[in-house]
N, C-alpha and C positions, 0 to 999 in steps of 0.2 A: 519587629515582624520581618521576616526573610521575604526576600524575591525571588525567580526561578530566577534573574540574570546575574546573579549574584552568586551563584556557583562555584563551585571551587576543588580543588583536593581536598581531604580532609585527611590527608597526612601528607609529611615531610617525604619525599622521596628522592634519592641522588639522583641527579641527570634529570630531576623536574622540569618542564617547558615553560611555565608560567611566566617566566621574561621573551620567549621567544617567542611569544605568541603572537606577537605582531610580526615581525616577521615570516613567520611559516604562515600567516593568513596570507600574505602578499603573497605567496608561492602555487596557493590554491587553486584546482583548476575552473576557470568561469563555468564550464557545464554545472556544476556543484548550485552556480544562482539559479540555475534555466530548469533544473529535471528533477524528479524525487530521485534517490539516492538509497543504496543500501552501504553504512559505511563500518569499515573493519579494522578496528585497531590489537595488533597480536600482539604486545608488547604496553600495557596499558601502564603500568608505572604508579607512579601518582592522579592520574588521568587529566591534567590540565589541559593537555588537548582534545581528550573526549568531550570533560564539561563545557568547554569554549564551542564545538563542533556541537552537541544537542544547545546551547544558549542560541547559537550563530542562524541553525538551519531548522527552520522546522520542516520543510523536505525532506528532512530524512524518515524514509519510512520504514528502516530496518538496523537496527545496530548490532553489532556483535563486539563484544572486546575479550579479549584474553589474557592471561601471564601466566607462565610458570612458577608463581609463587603462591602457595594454595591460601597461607593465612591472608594474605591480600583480597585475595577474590572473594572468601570468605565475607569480608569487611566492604566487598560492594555488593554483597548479596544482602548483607545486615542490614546496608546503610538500605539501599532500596525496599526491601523488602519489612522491617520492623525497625523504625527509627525512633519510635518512642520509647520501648523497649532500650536501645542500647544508649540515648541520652538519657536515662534514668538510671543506668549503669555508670555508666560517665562519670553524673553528676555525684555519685554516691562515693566513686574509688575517687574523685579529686578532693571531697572533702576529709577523707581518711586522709589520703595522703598530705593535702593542706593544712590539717590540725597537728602533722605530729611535729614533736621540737625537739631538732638538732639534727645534724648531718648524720649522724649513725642510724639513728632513728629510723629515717628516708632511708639511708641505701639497704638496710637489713627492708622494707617494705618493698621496693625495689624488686632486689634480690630476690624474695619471695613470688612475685608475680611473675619475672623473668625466669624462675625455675616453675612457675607451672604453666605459662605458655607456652616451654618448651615439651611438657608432659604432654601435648593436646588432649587431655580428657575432658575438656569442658566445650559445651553445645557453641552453635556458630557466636552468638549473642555476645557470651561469655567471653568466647575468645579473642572477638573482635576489641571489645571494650578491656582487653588487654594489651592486644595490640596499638589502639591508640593510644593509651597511657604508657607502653612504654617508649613509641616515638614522639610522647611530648615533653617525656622527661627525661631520655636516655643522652649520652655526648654526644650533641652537635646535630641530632635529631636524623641519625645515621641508622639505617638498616641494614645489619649484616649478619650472616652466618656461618659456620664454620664448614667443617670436611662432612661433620653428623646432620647437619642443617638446623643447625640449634642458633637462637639468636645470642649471642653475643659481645653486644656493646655494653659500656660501664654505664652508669649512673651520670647523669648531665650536671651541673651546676645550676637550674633554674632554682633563683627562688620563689616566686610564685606562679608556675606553668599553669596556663588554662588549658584543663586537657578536655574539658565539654566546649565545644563550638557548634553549641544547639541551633543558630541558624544556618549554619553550613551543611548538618548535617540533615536540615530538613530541608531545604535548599537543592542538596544532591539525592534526595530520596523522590523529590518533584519532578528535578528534570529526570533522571532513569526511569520514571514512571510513564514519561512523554508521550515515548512511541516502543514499538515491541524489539524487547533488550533481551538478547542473551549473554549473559556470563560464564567463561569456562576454563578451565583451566588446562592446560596441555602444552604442547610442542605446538611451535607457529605453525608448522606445515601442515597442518590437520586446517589449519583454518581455507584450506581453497575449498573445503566442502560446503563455505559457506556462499563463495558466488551464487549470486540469482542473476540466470540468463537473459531474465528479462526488467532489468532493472539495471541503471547504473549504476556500477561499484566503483567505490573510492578506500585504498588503502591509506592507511597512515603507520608505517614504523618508525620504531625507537629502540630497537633493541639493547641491549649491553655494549656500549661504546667499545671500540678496539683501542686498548691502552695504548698511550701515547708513547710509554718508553713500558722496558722490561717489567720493572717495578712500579707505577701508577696504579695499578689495580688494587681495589681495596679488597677483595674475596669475591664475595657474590651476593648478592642479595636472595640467590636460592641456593641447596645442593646444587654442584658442578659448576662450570664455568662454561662461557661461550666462550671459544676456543675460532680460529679462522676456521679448522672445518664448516664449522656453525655458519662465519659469516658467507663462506661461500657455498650452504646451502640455504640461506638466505638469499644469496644473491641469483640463486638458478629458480628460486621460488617467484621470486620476484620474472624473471624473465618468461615464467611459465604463467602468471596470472595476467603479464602483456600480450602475448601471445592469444590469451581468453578473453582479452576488450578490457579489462579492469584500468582504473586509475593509479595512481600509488607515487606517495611520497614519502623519503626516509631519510632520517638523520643517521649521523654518526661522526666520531671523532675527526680531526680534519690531522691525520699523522704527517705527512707529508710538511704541515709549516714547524712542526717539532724536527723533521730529520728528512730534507729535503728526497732521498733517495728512498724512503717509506711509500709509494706509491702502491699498493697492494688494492685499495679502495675505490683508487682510481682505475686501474688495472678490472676487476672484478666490474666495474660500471659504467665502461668504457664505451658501451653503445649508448648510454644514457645521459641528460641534461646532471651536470654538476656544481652546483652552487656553492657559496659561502655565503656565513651568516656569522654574526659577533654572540656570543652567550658568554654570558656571567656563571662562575661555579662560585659555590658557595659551602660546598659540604667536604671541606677538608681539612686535616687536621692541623695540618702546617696555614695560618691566617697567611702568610707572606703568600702561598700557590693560589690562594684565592683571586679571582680577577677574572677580565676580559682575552678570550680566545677566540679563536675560527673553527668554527663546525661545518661538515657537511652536510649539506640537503640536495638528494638526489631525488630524480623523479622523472616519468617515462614522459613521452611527448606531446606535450595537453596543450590547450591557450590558457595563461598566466590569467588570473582572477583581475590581480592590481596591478597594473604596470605604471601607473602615476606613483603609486606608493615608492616603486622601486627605482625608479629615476629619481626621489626626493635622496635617495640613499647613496 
């Protein structure tokens, strides 16, 4: 039997939060315990930090989250919206896929689904319950796409993937039902239309990490790439929604311990409180790059939530 606190992703996604959640909770600003809250996440990812954020606050009486990646948004619209529906889906494409015998077998089924998710003719349901099987079977549980925005990752090595996680997914169809959720898909910048003036707002980005070297980037998880323009109008969005009383906290790559003279980050959020935090990757293809690094967390001028936590660190 599922709990709301028991929440979670319900896909793999690069640059996941889910290890860093304890530390970005330390980071939170204490009004978050004192006030209800309307909270904005434009860069929703995997949503580990949203699901954490509806578990954490029931104060919040307004959510919004966003991506640029429509099959995603899609699959938090399924998940909240018809869950029994897409775990009956689920559970029907893992048994196909779990009865058939041999590796050929699998990647011609594979293959198959992976050329009609890329066709989108199929209703949100459909599509969704494609999208998670193919990030529970695909290598290394990577979501990318090309220059067309066609998914293209190979075939994983799992031998027995559970691709239905029926209490996850009812789990996160609970909390999204919590309080009043909008899902949308767009350009961050669109999201300042969602300040409410009379209500405190709390941001949280994550956007597309600035590669650490030339070569580090794996494509995109949507058509195009975030590009510095991008981060520095990120960064003037960010100054513009301070400017309007909001809160906001945001991650991003920490380039500077890669190539000391990288300071571009810093540079761009120079008026702003700059942190480091330790996160673990996990989703790369070289095992040896896998490990413990420095990321940034930046965030405008609030009182810290935990400061006991962060003297323990």
């Amino acid at each position: 039997m599922y709990k709301i606190s028991d929440s979670k992703p319900f896909v793999k996604w690069a640059g996941g939060k889910g290890k860093l959640l304890g530390q970005l909770d330390a980071f939170l600003p204490t009004r978050l315990y004192t006030e209800d809250f309307t909270y904005i996440e434009p860069f929703v990812g995997g949503g580990a930090m949203l699901f954490h954020m509806l578990c954490k606050f029931r104060n919040i009486r307004k959510v919004i989250f966003n991506d640029i990646n429509v099959d995603l948004i899609k699959a938090y619209q399924t998940v909240r919206d018809h869950p029994e529906q897409l775990i009956s889906g689920l559970k029907k494409i893992e048994r196909e896929y779990c009865s058939l015998d041999g590796d050929e077998a699998r990647k011609s089924y594979y293959l198959e689904v992976r050329t009609r998710f890329n066709q989108h003719r199929d209703d949100d349901v459909r599509n969704t319950v494609h999208l998670i099987f193919l990030n529970k079977t695909c290598f290394n549980g990577l979501y990318r796409v090309n220059s067309r925005g066609e998914f293209n990752v190979p075939i994983g090595s799992y031998t027995h993937p559970v691709i239905c996680h029926t209490d996850t997914i009812l789990a996160d169809s609970a909390v999204l039902n919590i309080c009043d959720v909008d899902i949308v898909s767009g350009d961050f910048a669109a999201m300042d239309a969602y300040l409410n003036p009379q209500m405190l707002n709390f941001f949280y980005f994550d956007p597309p990490y600035r590669p650490l070297t030339q070569t580090s980037s794996f494509t995109a998880y949507a058509k195009g790439d975030f590009t510095d323009e991008d981060q520095k109008r990120l960064a003037e969005f960010c100054n513009c929604i301070s400017e309007a009383g909001a809160l906001w906290m945001l991650s991003n790559s920490d380039c500077s311990a890669k190539n000391p003279n990288d300071v571009f980050l810093e540079e761009l959020y120079q008026n702003y409180l700059i942190e480091r935090v330790y996160a673990s990757r996990s989703i790369n293809a070289n095992a040896s790059k896998r490990g413990k690094l420095t990321e940034l967390l930046i965030h405008n001028d609030y009182e810290i939530s935990n400061s006991l936590f962060l003297k323990a660190i």
